[in-house]
N, C-alpha and C positions, 0 to 999 in steps of 0.2 A: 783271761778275765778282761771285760770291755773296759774303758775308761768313759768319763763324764766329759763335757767339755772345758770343765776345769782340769783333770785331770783325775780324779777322784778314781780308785777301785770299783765297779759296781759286779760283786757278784752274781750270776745267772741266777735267774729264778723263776719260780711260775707259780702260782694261786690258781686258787676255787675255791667255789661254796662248800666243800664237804663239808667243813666245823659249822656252816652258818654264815649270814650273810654280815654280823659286824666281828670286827676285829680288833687287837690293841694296836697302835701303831704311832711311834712318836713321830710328827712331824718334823720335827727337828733334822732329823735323819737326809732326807728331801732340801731343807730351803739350806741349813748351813751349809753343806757341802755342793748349795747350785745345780742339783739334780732334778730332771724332770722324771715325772710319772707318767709312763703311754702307754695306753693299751685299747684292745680291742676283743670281746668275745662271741663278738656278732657276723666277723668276717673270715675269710681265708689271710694266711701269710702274703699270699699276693696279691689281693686286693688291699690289705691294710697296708703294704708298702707302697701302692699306688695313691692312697688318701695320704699318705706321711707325706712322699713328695709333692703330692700337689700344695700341700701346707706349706712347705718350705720357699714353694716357688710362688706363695702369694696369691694361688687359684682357688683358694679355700678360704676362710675367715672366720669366727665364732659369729653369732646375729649380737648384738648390742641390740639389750631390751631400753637402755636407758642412760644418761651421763650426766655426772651429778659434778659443781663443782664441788671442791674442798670442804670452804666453807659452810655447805651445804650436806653434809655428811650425814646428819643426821634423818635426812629427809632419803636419801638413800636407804640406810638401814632400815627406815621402818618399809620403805617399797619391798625390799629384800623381805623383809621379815612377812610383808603379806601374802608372800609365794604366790602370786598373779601374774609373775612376769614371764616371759620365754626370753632367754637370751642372758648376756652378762650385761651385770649393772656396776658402768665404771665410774670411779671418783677420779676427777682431773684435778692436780695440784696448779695451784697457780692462775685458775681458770676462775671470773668473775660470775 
């Protein structure tokens, strides 16, 4: 069985759509234990371990639709909430 990089169990597993495309699934499961979620079912085994490492090695990036400070939080959420945006909308702590 693999470990987490906390060190965590992670049993092998695999999904699909058979049942449907939503699921129950507690979060929880993921952030307490420091677990990431990665997947891909667009590509081969070897091309997705060619986009992992390039992630890793910093050749890759998500696009930033937008960065909001702290304060500004709420001005975030609702850009988020009008689903206009391509990319991740981050909140910086500490940022004026």
């Amino acid at each position: 069985m693999a470990a987490s990089a906390s060190g965590a169990a992670i049993p092998p597993s695999a999904s699909s759509a058979m049942a449907g495309p939503v699921v129950e699934f507690d979060l929880r499961r993921l952030y307490l234990r420091n677990v990431a979620l990665v997947g891909s079912s667009m590509h081969t085994p070897a091309h997705f371990a060619r986009l992992a490492a390039d992630a890793v090695a910093g050749r890759v990036a998500p696009r930033i639709a937008a960065r909001h400070a702290l304060a500004d939080i709420h001005a975030a959420q609702e850009e988020f909430a009008r689903s206009a945006h391509v990319g991740k909308i981050v909140v910086v702590p500490g940022a004026a």
